[in-house]
C-alpha positions in Angstrom: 0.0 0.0 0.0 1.5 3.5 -0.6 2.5 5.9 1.6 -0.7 7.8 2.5 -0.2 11.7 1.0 -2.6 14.6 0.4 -5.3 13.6 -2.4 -5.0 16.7 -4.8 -7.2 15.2 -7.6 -9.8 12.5 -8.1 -10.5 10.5 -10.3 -13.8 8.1 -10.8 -15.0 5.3 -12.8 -18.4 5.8 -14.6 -20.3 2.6 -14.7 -21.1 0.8 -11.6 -19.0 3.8 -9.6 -21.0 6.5 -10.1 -23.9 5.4 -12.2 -25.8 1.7 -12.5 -26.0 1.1 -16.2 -26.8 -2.4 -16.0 -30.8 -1.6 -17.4 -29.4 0.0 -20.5 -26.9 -2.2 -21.4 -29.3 -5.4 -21.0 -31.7 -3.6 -23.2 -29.1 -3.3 -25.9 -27.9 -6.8 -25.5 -31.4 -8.6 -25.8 -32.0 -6.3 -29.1 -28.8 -7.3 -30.4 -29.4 -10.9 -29.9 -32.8 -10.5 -31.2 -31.3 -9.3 -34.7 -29.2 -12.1 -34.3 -31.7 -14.7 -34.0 -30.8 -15.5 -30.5 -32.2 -16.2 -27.1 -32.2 -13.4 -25.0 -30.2 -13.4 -21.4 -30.7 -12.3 -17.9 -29.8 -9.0 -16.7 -27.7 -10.5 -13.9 -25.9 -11.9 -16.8 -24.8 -8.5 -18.1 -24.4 -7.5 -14.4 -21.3 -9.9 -14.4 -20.2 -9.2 -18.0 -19.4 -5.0 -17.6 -16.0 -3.6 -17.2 -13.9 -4.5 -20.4 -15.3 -2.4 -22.6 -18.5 -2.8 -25.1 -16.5 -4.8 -27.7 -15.4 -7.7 -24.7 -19.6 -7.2 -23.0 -20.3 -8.2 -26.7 -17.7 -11.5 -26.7 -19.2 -12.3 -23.4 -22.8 -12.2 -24.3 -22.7 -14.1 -27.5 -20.0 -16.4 -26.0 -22.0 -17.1 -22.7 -19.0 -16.8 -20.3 -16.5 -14.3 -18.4 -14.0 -15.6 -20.0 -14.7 -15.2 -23.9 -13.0 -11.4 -22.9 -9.5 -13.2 -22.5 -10.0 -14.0 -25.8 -7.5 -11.5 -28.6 -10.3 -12.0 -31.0 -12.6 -8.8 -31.8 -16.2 -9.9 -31.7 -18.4 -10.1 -35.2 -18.7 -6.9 -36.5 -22.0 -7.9 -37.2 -23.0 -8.5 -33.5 -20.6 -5.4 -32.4 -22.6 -2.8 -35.0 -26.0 -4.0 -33.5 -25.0 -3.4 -30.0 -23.6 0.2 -30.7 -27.0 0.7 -32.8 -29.0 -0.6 -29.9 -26.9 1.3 -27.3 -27.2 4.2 -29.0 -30.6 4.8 -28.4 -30.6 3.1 -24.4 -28.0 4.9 -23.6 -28.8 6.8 -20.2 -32.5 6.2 -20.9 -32.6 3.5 -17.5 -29.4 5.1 -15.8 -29.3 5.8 -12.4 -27.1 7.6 -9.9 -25.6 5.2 -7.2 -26.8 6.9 -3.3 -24.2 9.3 -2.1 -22.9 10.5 -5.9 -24.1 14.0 -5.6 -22.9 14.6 -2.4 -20.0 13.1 -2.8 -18.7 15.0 -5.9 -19.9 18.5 -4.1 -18.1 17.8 -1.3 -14.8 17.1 -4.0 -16.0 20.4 -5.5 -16.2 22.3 -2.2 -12.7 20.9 -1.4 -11.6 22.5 -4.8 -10.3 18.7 -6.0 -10.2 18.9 -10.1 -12.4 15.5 -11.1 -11.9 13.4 -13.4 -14.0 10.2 -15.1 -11.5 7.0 -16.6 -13.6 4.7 -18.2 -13.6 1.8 -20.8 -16.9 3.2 -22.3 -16.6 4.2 -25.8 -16.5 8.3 -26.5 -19.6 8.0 -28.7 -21.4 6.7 -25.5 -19.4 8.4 -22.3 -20.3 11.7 -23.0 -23.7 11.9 -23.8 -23.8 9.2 -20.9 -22.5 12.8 -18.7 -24.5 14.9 -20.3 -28.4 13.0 -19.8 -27.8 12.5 -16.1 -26.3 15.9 -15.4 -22.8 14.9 -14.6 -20.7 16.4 -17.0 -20.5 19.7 -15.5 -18.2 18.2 -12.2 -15.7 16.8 -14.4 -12.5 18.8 -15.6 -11.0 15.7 -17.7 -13.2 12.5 -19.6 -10.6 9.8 -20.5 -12.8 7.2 -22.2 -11.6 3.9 -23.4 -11.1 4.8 -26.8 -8.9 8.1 -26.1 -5.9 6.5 -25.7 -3.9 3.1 -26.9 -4.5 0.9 -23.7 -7.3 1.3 -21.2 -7.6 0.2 -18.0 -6.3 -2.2 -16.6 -3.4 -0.4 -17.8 -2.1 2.9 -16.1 -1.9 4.8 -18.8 -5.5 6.6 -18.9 -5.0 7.1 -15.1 -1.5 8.8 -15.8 -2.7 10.9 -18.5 -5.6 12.2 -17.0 -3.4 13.2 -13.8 -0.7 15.0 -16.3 -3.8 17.2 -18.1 -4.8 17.9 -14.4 -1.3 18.8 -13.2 -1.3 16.9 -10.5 1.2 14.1 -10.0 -0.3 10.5 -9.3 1.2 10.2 -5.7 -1.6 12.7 -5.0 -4.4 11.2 -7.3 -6.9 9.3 -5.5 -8.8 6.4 -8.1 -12.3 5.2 -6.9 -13.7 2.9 -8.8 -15.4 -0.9 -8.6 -13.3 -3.4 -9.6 -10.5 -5.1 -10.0 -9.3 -3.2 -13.2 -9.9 0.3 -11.3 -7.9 -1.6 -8.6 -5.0 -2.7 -11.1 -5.1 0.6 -12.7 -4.4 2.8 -9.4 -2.0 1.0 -8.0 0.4 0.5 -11.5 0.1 4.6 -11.7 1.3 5.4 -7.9 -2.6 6.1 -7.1 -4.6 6.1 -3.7 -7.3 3.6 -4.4 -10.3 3.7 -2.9 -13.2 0.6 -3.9 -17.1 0.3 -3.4 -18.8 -3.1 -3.0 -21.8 -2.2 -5.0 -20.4 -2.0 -8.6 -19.7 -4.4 -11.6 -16.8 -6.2 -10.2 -16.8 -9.4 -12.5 -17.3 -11.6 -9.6 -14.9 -11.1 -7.7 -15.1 -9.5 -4.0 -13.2 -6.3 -4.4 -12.9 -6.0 -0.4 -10.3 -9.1 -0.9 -8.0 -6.5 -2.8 -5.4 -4.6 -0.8 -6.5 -1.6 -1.8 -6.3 2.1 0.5 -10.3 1.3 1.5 -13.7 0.1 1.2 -16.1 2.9 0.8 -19.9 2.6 0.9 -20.4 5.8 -1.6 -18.6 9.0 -2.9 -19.9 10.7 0.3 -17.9 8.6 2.5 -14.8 8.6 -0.1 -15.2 12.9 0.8 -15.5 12.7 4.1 -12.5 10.5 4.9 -10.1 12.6 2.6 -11.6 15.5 4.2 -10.4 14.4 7.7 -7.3 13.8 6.7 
């Protein structure tokens, strides 16, 4: 774990961090499968398959299994043009904020913490994602998974994003929802800080080593706030 130092910036995952997705993307899935001529799946299903990007959620869904994402392959252009079609028009349409978002990013604001979002969403779906649920106004940096050459898991969005913020990474502090937000932090020199509610492709992320366990963005505030 690394030495504990002043947070000077945040940054936050989107889906299953700050907002449950889960609705839109099943709807999107289903009517892809439907073109398909395929059976439709559960919502837990897609529950478990988030966090890789759309391209790998389309491996998985066709596929049936986490671990069509290990998979180099890119999924059927076919299925992957549906989706994006289908997403297009879900996109924020069943999103919700998770309980303590708003206060939590005020309390950031009020702290005068520049924000940022990292995710693996696409561009084309990130910020209009923002924009419908009235986020986009808190964040001084988007890095979506397109932006750059490798998204998270690797560090590079996370060390970009703390470079156009000015702030090094020893003083960034990550909260996201899984173990890529987890792998993510720690390879930049990031703070991490984890909730248990998110996407976390089945695995428990309070058995990760991370800098703590918070129950919402409110609590992630408070506790850098008494530090």
């Amino acid at each position: 774990m690394p030495q504990s130092l002043a947070v000077r910036a945040v940054l936050i995952d989107l889906d299953g961090t700050l907002l449950d997705t889960v609705l839109d993307l099943h709807a999107a899935a289903n009517a892809m499968l439907d073109d398909l001529g395929r059976q439709e799946i559960a919502v837990e299903a897609i529950r478990s398959y988030v966090g890789r990007g759309i391209p790998n959620l389309v491996k998985r869904v066709l596929a049936g299994t986490m671990e069509a994402a290990d998979d180099a392959a890119p999924p059927p252009a076919k299925a992957l043009a549906s989706f994006r079609y289908h997403y297009a028009a879900e996109n924020g349409r069943n999103a919700i904020l998770f309980p303590g978002v708003i206060e939590g990013l005020d309390a950031f604001k009020a702290m005068r913490l520049p924000l940022g979002v990292i995710t693996n969403k696409a561009e084309a779906f990130t910020l209009p994602l923002l924009e419908h649920t009235g986020l986009a106004p808190y964040f001084d940096v988007v890095v979506s998974g397109d932006l750059l050459p490798r998204p998270k898991p690797d560090p590079m969005p996370l060390l970009w994003a703390s470079g156009r913020l000015g702030v090094s990474p020893a003083h960034v502090l990550m909260i996201g929802d899984s173990l890529h937000d987890f792998h993510a932090g720690r390879s930049a020199g990031c703070r991490v800080f984890l909730v248990p509610y998110g996407y976390n492709e089945g695995r428990d992320v309070r058995d990760l080593d991370c800098d703590g366990i918070v129950s919402s963005l409110a609590e992630a505030a408070r506790r850098i706030a008494q530090e």
